[in-house]
C-alpha positions as CSV (number, residue, x, y, z in Angstrom):
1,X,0.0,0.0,0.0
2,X,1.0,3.8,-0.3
3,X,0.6,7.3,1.3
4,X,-3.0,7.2,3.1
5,X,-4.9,9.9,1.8
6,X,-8.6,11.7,3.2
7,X,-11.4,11.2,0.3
8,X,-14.5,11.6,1.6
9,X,-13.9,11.3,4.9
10,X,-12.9,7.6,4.1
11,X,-8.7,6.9,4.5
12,X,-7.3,5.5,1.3
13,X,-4.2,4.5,0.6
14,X,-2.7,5.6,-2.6
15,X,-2.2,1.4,-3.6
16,X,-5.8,1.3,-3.5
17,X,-6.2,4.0,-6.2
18,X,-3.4,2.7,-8.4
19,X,-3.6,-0.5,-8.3
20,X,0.1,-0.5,-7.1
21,X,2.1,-3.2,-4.7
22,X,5.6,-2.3,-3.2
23,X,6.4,-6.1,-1.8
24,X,9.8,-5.3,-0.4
25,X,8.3,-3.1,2.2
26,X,7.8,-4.7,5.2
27,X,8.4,-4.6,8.8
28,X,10.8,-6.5,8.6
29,X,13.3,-4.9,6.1
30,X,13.0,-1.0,7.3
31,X,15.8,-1.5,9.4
32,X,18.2,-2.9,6.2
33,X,18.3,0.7,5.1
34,X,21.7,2.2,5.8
35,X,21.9,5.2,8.2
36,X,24.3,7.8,8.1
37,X,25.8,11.1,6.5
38,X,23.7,11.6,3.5
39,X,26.1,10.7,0.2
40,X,23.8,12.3,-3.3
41,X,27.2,12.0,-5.2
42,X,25.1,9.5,-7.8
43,X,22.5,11.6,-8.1
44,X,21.5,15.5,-9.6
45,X,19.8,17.8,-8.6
46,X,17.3,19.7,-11.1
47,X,16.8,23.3,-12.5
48,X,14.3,23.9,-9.2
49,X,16.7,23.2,-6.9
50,X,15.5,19.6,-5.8
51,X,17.6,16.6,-5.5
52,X,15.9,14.2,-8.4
53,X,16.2,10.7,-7.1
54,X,14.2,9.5,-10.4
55,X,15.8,5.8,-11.3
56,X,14.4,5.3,-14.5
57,X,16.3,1.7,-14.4
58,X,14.3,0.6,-11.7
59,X,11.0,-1.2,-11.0
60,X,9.1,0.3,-8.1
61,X,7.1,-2.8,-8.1
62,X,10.3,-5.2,-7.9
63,X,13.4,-3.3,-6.6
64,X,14.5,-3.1,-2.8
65,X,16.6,0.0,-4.1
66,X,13.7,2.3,-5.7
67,X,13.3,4.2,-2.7
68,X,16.5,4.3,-1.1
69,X,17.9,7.8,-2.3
70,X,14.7,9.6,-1.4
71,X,14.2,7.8,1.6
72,X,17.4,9.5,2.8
73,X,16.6,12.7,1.7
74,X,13.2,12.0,3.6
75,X,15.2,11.7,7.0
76,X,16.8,14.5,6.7
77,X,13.9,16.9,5.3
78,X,15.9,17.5,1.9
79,X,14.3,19.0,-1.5
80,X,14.1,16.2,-3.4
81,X,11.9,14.7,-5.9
82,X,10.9,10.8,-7.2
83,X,8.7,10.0,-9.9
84,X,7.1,6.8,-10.6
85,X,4.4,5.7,-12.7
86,X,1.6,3.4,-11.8
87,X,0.3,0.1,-12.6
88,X,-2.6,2.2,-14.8
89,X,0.1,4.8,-16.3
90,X,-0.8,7.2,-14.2
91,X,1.8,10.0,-13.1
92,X,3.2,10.0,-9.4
93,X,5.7,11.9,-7.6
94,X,7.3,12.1,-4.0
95,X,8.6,15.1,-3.8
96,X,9.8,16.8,-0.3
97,X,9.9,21.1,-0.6
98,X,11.9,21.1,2.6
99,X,11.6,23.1,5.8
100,X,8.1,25.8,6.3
101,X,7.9,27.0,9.6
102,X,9.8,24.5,11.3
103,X,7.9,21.6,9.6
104,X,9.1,19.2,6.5
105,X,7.0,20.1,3.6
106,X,6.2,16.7,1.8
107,X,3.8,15.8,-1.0
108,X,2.7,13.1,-3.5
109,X,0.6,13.7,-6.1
110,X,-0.8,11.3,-8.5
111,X,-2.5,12.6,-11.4
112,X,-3.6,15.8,-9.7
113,X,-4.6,14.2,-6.8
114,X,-2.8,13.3,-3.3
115,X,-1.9,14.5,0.0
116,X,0.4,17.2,1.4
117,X,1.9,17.2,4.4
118,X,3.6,19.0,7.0
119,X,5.8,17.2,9.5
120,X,7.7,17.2,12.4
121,X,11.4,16.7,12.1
122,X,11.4,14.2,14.6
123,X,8.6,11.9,13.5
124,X,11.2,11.4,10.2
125,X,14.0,10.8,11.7
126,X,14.6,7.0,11.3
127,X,12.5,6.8,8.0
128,X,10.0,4.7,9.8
129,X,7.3,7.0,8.8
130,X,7.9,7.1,5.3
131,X,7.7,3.5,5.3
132,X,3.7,4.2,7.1
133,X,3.2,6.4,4.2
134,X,4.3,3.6,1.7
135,X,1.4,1.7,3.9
136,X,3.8,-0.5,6.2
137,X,1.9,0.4,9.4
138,X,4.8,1.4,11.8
139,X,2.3,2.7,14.2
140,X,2.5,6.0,13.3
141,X,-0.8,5.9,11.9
142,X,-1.7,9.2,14.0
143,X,0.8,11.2,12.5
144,X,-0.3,10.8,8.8
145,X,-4.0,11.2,10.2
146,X,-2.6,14.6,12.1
147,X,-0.3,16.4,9.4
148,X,-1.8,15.4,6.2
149,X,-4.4,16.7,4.0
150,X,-6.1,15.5,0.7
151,X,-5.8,17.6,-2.4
């Protein structure tokens, strides 16, 4: 499953919409993700200013490694953006503005639709709530529910 979104006073999860399944996401894994001083030497950043972690090479359905560069931008509230597309063709991207008012500004939008977010710099941390939004429940269920709202 993905980000949970508001619709209608119903919580969705973005999976639900596309039709999209991230198998390497489990409880289990979220701690194989290396921690440490942030290395975007393999990647480039675009004419906005954001880090683009966009791996064309990889399968977001299939590879362990699709998320790893914007996961670690994720921790550390860095502008940075990922594009996928879904099961259906439609358009999504990840994309994290950085720092309002204290706060991490993240969105995803999928074809005009999604949730933006506003976020404590603690509750990202350790990357286990971006594993929530990818619909792992991490307990942190609250925190989506809190800082996020439906567009």
């Amino acid at each position: 499953m993905f980000m949970s979104i508001k619709q209608n006073n119903d919580i969705k999860t973005i999976a639900n919409i596309t039709n999209i399944t991230v198998p390497f996401i489990n409880k289990e894994n979220t701690s194989t993700i290396q921690t440490g001083s942030l290395d975007t030497s393999s990647t480039t950043t675009n004419s906005e200013g954001f880090v683009d972690c966009t791996n064309t090479d990889s399968d977001i359905n299939s590879n362990a490694d699709f998320f790893k560069c914007f996961l670690e931008q994720f921790k550390v509230c860095g502008a940075s953006v990922q594009k996928a597309v879904g099961s259906r063709g439609e358009s999504i991207v990840f994309k994290i503005y950085g720092l309002e008012q204290n706060k991490c500004h993240y969105r995803v939008d999928i074809d005009g639709h999604g949730g933006d977010c506003l976020f404590e710099l603690k509750d990202m941390a350790d990357g286990k709530l971006f594993y929530q939004l990818l619909g792992s429940d991490q307990g942190l269920q609250f925190v989506v529910d809190t800082y996020c709202v439906s567009f």
